[in-house]
MMTF fields as JSON, N, C-alpha, C and O atoms, coordinates in Angstrom:
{
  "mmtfVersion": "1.0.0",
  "mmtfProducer": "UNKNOWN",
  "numBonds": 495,
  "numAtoms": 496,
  "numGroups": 124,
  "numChains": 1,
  "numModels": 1,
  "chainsPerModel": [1],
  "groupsPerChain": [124],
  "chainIdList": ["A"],
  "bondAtomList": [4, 2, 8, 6, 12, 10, 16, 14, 20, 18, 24, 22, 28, 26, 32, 30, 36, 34, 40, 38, 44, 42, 48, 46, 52, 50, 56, 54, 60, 58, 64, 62, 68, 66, 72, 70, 76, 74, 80, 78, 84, 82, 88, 86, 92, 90, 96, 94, 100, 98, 104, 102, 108, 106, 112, 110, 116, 114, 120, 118, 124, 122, 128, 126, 132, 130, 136, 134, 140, 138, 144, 142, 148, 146, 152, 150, 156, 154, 160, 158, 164, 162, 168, 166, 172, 170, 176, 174, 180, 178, 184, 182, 188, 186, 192, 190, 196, 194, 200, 198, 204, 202, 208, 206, 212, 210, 216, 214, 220, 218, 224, 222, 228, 226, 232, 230, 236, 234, 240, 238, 244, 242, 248, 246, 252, 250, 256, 254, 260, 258, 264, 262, 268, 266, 272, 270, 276, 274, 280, 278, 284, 282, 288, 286, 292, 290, 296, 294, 300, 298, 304, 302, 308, 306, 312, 310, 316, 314, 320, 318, 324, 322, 328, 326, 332, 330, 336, 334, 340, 338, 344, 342, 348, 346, 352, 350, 356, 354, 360, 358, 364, 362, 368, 366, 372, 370, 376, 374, 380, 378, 384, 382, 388, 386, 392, 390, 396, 394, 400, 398, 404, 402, 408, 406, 412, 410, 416, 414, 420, 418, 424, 422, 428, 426, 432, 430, 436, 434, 440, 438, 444, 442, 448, 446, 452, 450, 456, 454, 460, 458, 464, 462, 468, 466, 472, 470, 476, 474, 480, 478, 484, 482, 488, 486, 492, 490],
  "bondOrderList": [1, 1, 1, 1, 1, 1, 1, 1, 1, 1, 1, 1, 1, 1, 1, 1, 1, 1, 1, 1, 1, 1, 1, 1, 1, 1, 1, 1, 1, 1, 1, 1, 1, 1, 1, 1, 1, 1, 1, 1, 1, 1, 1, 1, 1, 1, 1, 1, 1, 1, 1, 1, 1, 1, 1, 1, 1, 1, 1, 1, 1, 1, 1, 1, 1, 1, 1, 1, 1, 1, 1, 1, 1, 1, 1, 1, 1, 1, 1, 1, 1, 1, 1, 1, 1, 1, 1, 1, 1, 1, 1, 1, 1, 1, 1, 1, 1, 1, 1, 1, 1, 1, 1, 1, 1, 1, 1, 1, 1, 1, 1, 1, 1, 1, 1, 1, 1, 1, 1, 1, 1, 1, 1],
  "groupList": [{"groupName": "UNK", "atomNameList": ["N", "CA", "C", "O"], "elementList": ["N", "C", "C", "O"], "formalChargeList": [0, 0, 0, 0], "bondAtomList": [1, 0, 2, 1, 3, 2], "bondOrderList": [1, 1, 2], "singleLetterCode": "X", "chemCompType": "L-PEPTIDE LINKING"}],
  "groupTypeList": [0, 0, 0, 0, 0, 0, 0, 0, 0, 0, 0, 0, 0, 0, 0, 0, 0, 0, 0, 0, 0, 0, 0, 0, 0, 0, 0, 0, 0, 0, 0, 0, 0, 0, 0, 0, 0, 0, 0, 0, 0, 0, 0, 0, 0, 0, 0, 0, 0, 0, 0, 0, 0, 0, 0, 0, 0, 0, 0, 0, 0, 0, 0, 0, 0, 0, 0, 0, 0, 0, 0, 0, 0, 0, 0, 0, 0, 0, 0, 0, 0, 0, 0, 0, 0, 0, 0, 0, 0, 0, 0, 0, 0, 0, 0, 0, 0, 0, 0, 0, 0, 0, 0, 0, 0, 0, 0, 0, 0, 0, 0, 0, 0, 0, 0, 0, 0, 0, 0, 0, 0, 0, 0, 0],
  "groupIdList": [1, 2, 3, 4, 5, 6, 7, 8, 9, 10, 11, 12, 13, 14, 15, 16, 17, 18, 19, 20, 21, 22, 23, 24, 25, 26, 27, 28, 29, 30, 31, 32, 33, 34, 35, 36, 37, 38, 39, 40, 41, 42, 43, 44, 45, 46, 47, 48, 49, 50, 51, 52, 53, 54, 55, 56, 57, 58, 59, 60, 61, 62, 63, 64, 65, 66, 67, 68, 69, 70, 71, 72, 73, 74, 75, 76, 77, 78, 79, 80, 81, 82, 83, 84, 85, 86, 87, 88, 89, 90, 91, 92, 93, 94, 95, 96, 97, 98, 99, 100, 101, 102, 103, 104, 105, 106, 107, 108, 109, 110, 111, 112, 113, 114, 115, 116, 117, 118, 119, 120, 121, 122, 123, 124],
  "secStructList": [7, 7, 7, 6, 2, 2, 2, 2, 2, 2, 2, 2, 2, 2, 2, 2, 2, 4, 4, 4, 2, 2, 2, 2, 2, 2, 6, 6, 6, 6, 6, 7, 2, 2, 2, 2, 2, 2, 2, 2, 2, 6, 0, 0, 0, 0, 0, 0, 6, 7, 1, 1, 1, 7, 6, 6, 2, 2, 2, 2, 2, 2, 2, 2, 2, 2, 2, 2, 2, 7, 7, 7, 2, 2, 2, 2, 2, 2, 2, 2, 2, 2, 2, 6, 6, 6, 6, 7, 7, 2, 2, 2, 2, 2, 2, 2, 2, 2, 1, 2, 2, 2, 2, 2, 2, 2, 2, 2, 2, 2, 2, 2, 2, 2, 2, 2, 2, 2, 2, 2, 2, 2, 7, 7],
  "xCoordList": [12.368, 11.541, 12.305, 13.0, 12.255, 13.119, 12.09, 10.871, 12.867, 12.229, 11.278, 11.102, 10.989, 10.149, 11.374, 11.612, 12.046, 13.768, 14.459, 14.681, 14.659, 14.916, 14.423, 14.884, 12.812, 11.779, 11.965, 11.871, 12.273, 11.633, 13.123, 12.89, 14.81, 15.214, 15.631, 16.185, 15.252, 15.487, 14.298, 14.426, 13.373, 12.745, 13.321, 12.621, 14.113, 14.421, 15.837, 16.097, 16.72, 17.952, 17.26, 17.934, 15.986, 15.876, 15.562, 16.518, 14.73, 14.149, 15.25, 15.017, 16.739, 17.49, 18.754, 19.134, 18.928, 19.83, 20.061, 20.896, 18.488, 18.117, 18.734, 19.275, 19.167, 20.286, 21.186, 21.506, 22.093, 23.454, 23.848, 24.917, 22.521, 22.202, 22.197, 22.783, 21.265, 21.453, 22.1, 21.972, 23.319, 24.801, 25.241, 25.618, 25.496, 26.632, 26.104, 26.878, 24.643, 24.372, 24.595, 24.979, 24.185, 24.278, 26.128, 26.502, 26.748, 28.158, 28.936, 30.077, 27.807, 28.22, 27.488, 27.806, 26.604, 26.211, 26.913, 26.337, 28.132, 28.627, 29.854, 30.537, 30.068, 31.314, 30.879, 31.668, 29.482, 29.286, 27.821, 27.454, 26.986, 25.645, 24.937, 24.077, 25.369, 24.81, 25.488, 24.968, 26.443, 26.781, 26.008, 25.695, 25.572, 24.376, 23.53, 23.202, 22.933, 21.867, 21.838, 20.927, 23.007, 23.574, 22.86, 22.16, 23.669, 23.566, 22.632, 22.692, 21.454, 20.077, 19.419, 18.718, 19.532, 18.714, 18.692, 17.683, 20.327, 21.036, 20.765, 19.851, 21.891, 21.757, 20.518, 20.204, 19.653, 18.608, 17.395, 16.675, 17.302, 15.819, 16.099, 15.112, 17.319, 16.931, 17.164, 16.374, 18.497, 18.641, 18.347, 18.03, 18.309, 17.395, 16.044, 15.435, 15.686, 13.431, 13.468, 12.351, 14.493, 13.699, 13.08, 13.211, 12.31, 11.98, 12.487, 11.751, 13.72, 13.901, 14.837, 14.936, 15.608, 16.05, 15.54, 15.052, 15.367, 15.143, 15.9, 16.776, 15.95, 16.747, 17.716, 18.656, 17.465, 18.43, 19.088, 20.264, 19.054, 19.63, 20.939, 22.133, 20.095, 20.768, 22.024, 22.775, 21.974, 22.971, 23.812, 24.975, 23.293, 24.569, 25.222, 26.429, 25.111, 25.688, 26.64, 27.857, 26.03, 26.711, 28.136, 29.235, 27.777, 28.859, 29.956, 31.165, 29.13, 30.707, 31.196, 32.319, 30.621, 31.164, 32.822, 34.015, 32.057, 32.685, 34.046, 35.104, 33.927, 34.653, 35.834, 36.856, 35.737, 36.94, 37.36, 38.308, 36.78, 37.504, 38.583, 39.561, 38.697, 39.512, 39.691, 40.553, 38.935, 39.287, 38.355, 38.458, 37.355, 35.873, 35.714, 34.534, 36.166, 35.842, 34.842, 34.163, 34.777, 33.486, 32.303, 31.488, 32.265, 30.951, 30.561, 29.471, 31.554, 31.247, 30.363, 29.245, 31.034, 30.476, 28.592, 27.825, 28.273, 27.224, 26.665, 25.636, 27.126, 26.623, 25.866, 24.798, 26.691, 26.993, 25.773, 25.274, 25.416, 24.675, 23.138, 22.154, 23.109, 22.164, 21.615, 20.458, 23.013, 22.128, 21.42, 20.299, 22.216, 21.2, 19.972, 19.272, 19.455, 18.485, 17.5, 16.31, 17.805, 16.698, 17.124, 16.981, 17.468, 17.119, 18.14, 18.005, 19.201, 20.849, 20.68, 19.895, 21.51, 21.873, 23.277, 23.912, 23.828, 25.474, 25.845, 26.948, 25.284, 25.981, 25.956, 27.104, 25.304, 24.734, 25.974, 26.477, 26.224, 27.102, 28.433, 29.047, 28.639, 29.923, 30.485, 31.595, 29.395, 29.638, 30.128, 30.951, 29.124, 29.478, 30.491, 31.061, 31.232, 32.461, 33.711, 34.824, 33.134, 34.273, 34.193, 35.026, 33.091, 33.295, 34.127, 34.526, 34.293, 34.97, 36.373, 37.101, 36.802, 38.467, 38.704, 39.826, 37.924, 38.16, 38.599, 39.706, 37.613, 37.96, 38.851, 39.743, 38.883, 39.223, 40.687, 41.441, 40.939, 42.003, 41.814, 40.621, 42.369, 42.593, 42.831, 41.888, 43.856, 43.86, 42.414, 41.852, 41.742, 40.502, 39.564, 38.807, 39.454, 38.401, 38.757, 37.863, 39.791, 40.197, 39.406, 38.647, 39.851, 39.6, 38.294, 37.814, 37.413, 36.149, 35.451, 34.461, 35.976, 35.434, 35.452, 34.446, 36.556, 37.198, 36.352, 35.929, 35.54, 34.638, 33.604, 32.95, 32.726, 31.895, 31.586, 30.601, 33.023, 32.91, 32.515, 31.641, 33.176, 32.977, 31.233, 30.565, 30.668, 29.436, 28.646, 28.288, 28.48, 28.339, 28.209, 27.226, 29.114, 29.641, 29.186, 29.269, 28.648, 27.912, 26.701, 26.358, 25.859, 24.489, 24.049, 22.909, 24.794, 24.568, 24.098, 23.794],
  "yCoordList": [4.909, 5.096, 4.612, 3.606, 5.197, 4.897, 4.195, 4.317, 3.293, 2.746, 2.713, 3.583, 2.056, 2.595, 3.192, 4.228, 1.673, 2.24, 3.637, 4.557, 3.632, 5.205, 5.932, 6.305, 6.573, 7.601, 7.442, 8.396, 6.156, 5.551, 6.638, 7.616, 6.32, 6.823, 8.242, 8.645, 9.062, 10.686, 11.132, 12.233, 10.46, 11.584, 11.118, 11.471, 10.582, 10.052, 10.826, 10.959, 11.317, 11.866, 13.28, 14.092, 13.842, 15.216, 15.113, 15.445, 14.828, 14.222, 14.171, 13.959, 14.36, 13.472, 15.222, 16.157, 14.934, 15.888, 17.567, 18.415, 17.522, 18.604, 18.807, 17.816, 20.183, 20.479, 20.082, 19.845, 19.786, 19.345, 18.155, 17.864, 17.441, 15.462, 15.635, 14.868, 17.026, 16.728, 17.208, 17.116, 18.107, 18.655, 17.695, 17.528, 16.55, 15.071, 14.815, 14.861, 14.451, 13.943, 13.958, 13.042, 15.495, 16.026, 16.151, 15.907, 16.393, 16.19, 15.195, 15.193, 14.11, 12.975, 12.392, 11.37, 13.442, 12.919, 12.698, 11.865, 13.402, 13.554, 12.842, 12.6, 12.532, 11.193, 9.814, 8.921, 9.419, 8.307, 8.609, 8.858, 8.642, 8.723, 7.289, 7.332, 6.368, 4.994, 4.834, 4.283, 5.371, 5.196, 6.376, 6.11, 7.869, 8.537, 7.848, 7.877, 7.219, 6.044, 5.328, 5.471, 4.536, 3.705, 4.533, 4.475, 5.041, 6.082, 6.37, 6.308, 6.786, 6.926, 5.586, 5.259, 5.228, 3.31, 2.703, 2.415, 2.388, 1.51, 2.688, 2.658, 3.628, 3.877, 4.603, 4.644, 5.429, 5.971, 4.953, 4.851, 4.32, 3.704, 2.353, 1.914, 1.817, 0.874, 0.645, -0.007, 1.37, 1.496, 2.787, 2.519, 3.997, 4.651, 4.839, 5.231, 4.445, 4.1, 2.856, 2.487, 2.318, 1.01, 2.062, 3.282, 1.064, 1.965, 1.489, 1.668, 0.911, 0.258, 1.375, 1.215, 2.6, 3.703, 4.89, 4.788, 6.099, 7.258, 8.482, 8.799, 9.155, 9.614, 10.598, 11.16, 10.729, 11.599, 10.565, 10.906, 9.427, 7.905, 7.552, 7.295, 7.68, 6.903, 8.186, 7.836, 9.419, 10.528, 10.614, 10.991, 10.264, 10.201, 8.994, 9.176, 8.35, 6.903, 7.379, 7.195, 7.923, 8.391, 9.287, 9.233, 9.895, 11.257, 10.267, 10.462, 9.136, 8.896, 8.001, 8.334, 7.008, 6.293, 7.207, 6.908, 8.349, 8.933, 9.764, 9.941, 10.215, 10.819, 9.856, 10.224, 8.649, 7.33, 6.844, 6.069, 7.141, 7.007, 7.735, 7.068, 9.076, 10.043, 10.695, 11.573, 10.42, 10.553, 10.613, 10.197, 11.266, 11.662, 13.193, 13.474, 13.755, 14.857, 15.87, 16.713, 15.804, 15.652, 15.281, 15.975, 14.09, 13.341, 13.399, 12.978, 13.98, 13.908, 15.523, 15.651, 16.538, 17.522, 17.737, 18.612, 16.575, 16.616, 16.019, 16.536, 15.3, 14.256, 15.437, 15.392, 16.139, 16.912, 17.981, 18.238, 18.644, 19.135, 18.509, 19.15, 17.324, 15.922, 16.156, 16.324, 16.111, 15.547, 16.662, 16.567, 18.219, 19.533, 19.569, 20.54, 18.798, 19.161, 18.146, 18.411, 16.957, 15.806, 16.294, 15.565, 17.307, 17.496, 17.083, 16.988, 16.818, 16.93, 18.445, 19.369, 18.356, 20.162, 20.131, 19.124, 21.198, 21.094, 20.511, 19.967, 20.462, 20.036, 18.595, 18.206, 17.917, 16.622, 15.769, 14.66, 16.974, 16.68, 16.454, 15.422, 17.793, 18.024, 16.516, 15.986, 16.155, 15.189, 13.462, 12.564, 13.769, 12.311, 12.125, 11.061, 13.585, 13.771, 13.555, 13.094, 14.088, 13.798, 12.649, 12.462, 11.884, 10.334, 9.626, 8.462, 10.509, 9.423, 9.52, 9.196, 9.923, 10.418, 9.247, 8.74, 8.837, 7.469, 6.347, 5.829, 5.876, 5.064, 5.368, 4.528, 6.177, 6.891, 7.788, 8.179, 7.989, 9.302, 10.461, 10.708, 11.332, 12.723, 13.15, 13.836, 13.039, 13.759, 13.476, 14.484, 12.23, 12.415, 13.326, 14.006, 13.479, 14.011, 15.226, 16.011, 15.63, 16.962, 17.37, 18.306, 16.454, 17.336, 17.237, 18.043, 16.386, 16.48, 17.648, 18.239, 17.912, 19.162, 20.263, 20.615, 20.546, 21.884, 21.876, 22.99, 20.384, 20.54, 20.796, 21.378, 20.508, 20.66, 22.248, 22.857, 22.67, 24.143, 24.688, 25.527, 24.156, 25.222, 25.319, 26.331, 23.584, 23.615, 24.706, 25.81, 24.462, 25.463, 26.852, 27.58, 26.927, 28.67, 29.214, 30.407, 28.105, 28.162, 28.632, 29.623, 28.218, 27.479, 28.871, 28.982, 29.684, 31.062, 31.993, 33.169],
  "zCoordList": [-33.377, -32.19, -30.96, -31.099, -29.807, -28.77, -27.964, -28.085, -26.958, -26.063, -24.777, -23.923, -24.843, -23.046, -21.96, -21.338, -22.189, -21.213, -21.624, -20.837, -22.55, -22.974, -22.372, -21.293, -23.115, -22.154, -20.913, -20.14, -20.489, -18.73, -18.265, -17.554, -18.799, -18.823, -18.572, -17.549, -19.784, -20.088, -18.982, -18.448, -18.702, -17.57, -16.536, -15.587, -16.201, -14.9, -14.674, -13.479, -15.487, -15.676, -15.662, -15.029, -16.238, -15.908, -14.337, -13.635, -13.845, -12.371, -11.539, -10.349, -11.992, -11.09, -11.525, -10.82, -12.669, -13.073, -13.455, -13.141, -14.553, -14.979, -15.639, -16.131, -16.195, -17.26, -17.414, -18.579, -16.355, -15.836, -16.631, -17.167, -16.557, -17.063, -18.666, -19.43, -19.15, -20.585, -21.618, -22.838, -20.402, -21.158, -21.275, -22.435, -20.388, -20.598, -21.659, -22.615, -21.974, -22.751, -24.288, -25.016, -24.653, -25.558, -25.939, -27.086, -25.273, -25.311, -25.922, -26.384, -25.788, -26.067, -28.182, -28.79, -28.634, -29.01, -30.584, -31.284, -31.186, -32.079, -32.111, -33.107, -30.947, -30.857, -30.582, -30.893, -29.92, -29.309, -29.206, -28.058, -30.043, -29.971, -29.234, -28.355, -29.667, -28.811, -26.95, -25.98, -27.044, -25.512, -24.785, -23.625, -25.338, -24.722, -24.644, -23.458, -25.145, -25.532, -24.055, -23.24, -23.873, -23.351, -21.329, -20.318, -22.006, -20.437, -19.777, -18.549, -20.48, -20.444, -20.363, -19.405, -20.843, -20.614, -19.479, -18.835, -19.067, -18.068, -16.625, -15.802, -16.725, -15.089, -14.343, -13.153, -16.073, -15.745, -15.622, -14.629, -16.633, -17.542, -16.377, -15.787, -16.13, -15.491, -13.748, -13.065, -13.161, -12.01, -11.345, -10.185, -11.538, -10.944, -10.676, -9.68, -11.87, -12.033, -10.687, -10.324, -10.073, -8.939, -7.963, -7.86, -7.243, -6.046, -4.507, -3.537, -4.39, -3.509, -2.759, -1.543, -3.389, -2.768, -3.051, -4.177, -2.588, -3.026, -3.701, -2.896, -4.599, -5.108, -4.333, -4.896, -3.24, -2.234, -1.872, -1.997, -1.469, -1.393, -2.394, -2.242, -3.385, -4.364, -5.236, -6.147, -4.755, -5.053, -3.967, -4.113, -2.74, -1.485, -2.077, -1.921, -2.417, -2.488, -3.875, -3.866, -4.895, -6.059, -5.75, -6.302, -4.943, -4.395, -3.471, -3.35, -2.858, -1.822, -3.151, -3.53, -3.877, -5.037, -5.681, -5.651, -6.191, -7.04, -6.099, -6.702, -4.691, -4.345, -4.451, -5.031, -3.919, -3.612, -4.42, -4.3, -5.563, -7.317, -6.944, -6.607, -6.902, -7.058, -8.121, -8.139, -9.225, -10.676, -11.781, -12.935, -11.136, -11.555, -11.235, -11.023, -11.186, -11.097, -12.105, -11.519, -13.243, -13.935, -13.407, -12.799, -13.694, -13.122, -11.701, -11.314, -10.829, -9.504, -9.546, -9.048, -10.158, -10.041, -10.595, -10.193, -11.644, -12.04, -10.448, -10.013, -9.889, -9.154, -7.846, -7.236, -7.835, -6.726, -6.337, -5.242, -8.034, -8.252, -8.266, -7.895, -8.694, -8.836, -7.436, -7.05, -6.656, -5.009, -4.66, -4.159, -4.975, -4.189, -5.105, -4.821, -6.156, -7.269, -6.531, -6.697, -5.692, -5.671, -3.385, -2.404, -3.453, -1.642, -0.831, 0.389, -1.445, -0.437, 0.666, 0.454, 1.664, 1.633, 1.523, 1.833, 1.09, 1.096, 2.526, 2.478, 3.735, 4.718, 4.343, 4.125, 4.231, 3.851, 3.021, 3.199, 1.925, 0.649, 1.561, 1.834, 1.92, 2.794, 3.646, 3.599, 4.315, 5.762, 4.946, 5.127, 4.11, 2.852, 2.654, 2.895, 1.925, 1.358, 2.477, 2.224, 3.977, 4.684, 5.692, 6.578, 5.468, 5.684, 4.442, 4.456, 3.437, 2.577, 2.7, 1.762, 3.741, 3.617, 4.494, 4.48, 5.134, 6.24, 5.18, 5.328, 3.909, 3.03, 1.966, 1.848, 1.27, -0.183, 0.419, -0.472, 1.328, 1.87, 2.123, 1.943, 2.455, 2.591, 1.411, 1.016, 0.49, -1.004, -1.704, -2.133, -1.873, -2.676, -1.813, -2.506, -0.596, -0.274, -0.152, 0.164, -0.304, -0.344, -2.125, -2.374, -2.96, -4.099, -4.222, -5.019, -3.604, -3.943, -3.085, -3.517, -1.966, -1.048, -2.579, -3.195, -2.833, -3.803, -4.549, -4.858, -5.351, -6.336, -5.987, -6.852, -4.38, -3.798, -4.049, -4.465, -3.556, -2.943, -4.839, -5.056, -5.778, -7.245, -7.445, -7.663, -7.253, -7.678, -6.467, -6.878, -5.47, -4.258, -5.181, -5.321, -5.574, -5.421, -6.916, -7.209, -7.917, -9.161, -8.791, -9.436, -7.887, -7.712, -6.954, -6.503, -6.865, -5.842, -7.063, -6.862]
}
């Protein structure tokens, strides 16, 4: 039987992700079934369920995170999609992405535009 955090979780990753959230998931589940687990509990079940940001909040913040990595490109693209699913607009996405070239550089925010532009050009 799974947990409250779990459930509290998996609806909070559809709410947030939708399909996108339960391809990672499922992706994960034949190599690392407890770190899907993991995934769903912690960033869903326990830091997205607060209510101290809103989920358009808390995906801008995800997208500049991930752009200044440089090295997420995966996860940035779920992210990306995350933000237009909970009320980003691509301009929104866009302006994030190119405030992050101030911190992160010009090469990361270059590649995160490119990924911007794939999810963009999916979503049509």
């Amino acid at each position: 039987m799974k947990s409250k955090r779990y459930k509290d979780g998996w609806a909070k990753l559809k709410e947030v992700d939708g399909t996108a959230g339960e391809k990672v998931i499922d992706s994960l589940k034949d190599i690392a079934p407890e770190f899907a687990d993991l995934l769903i509990e912690f960033p869903f079940g326990d830091i997205y369920t607060r209510d101290k940001l809103d989920l358009k909040s808390r995906e801008i913040a995800t997208i500049a995170a991930l752009t200044v990595m440089g090295n997420a490109s995966p996860q940035l693209k779920v992210h990306i999609h995350a933000g237009l699913n909970v009320g980003c607009s691509k301009e929104e996405i866009i302006e994030v992405i190119m405030q992050m070239s101030i911190y992160g550089g010009f090469p990361y925010a270059l590649n995160a535009l490119f990924v911007a532009k794939e999810v963009f050009n999916n979503d049509k």
